[in-house]
Structures are given as C-alpha cells and as structure tokens.
Steps between C-alpha positions, in 0.01 A plus 500: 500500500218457256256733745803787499506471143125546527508797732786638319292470168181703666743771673645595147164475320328726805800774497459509137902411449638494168678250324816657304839577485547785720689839361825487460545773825339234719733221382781555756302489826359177395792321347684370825169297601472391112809323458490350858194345383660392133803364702275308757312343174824430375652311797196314505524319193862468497428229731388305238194684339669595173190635366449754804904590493433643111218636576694753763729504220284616302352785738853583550549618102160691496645678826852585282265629206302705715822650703778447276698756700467336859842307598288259743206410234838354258658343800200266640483403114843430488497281835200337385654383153800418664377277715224342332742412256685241744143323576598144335781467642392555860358217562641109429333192583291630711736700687622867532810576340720808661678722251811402489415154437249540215564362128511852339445342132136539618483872529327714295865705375277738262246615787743520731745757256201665451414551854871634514429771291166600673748550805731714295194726383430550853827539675581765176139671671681525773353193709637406801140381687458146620335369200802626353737357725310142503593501127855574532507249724341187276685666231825402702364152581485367139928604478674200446726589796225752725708805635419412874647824670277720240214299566550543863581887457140501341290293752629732746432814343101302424495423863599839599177651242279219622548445831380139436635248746437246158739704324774511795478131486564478123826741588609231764493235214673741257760584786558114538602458180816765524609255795385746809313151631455638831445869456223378267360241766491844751327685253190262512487502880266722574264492214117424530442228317407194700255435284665510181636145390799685274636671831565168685627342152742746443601511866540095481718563209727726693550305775571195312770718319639589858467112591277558775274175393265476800359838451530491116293196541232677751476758197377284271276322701337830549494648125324118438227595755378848321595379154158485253651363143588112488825577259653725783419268760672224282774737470553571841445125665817404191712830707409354855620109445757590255578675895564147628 
C-alpha cells in the first residue's frame, strides 16, 4: 500500500494534477463514486472506530454544503447519523446486540431526529435513490413498533435499484418478520454469498424459526467459520447452543 501511495503521489505530481474542489458542473459525474467512498469510511468505523465513523460524518456535511440540492448527498448523511447514533448500544459485554433487543436509553434521540429531518429535506428534493432509501429504512428501525411490511416494501424496491444479492438478503429478513417464514427462506436460495457470514446467520435464523434444527445448526457452524469480529462470533456460538 505504502509504494501505491508512493506511485500515486509521483503520477499526480508528473501530470501536474490539481488539488481543489472541482466546479460545480463537474460535481454530478463525480458524486456517485464520492459518497461510495464516504459510506465505505463510514461502515468502517462503525465497527468500532468512532473516530473514523465522524470523520465520514463529517465529509458527509461538507458534501450537503457543497450540493445542498442533491436528494442522495442528504440521504447518506441521514443514514450515517442515524445509525451512528445506535453505536453504544450495539454492543454488550462483549457481545453484539441485534436491534430489537438493544437498551434504547443509550441512543443518541437528538442525532437521530436530526438525521430524520435530513431525510425529509431529501425526500421533499424528490429522493428516492438508495442512499435515500437506506435512510428510510434506519429511520423505520428506531420505531418503537418497526412497520415490517413498509420496511419490506422498501428493501424490495432497494434490491430492485441495486441489484445487490446483500440487499435481497436484508429483504428476506424484513419479509420474515411479516410471518412469510418460508417465502423469505426461498428468497435467499439462490443468492451468492457463501462467503458472507450474515447470509448463513440469517439463513440459520430462518430455519430455526421453521424448526428445522439440524440445518439451522449447519448454518451457524458455517457463519462461525467466515466470521472476523470476536463479539459476533460470541453472538452466534450463544444462537447455536441456545439450539440444543
């Protein structure tokens, strides 16, 4: 990395490339890889390093100053306060903690109002991208009682702009939760994602809903092999005995 850097260094002093913010005619064709990059900072520290998660944060409100009048710029912002505002209460002795379950007196209430009324500003600009969508949908997640068939009606419509098999599994969980167990568990057949931990987790967690405990239990095993962070793996080795 350090000799890209280097090369990458020498390529821009050679060409003679300037350093600026571009005009504000060039800021469209540039802003799709911009706030994939902001986002991909963002998810990085919202694994645990706070300090990288504000600075995305941060990169997201000099975005929304530069283009106040771009729906997607206000809804990564909004998805990004939303979330980050749940970050102490995600994880508990050491283990994850899944939505439902976590003590909400540990949310940030103000960021997360706030990052409500980013989304209105950009669904009133007429937003409906998937940075736009991804808000609507943590938005829904902090309701007291989550509206599971409009949060279902909204993965699908992401999945359908996306075309990510990640999102298609996130609409199987969402579909789970309206009761459609099994339409939910046929959504995920199908779907790339062997090596994604969260795609054999979530299928364990269906089949343990549908009782079918020897292949629930084959699930987890799996997610445990690809799984990186210790608090998930805690997490899922308490789902696979509480199996037995």
């Amino acid at each position: 990395m350090a000799k890209r850097l280097v090369r990458a260094k020498n390529k821009i002093r050679a060409a003679g490339i300037p350093f600026r913010v571009p005009p504000a005619h060039q800021l469209p064709d540039r802003l799709a890889a911009v706030l994939a990059v902001v986002y991909l900072i963002f998810n990085e520290g919202y694994g645990g390093r706070s300090d990288v998660a504000s600075e995305a944060i941060r990169l997201g409100r000099a975005l929304a100053g530069l283009m106040p009048d771009e729906p997607e710029v206000h809804g990564l912002l909004a998805l990004m306060l939303v979330n980050d505002a749940r970050r102490d209460a995600r994880f508990a002795d050491g283990e994850l903690v899944l939505l439902g379950d976590q003590d909400r007196s540990l949310w940030d209430l103000d960021q997360i109002e706030a990052g409500k009324a980013i989304l209105d500003r950009a669904m009133a600009l007429g937003g409906r991208g998937p940075y736009v969508l991804q808000a609507a949908i943590a938005a829904l997640h902090t309701e007291e009682e989550p509206d599971w068939a409009q949060l279902t009606a909204l993965y699908e419509e992401l999945a359908r702009r996306t075309g990510t098999a990640v999102i298609e599994l996130n609409w199987a969980a969402a579909l789970a939760e309206t009761g459609e167990v099994e339409a939910a568990l046929a959504l995920t057949e199908g779907l790339e994602l062997e090596r994604y931990p969260y795609f054999h987790s979530t299928r364990a967690e269906l089949l343990r809903r549908l009782k079918r405990t020897a292949d629930a239990r084959a699930a987890y095993e799996r997610a445990l092999e690809l799984v990186r962070s210790d608090a998930e793996r805690r997490f899922l080795e308490r789902r696979l005995a509480d199996l037995a």
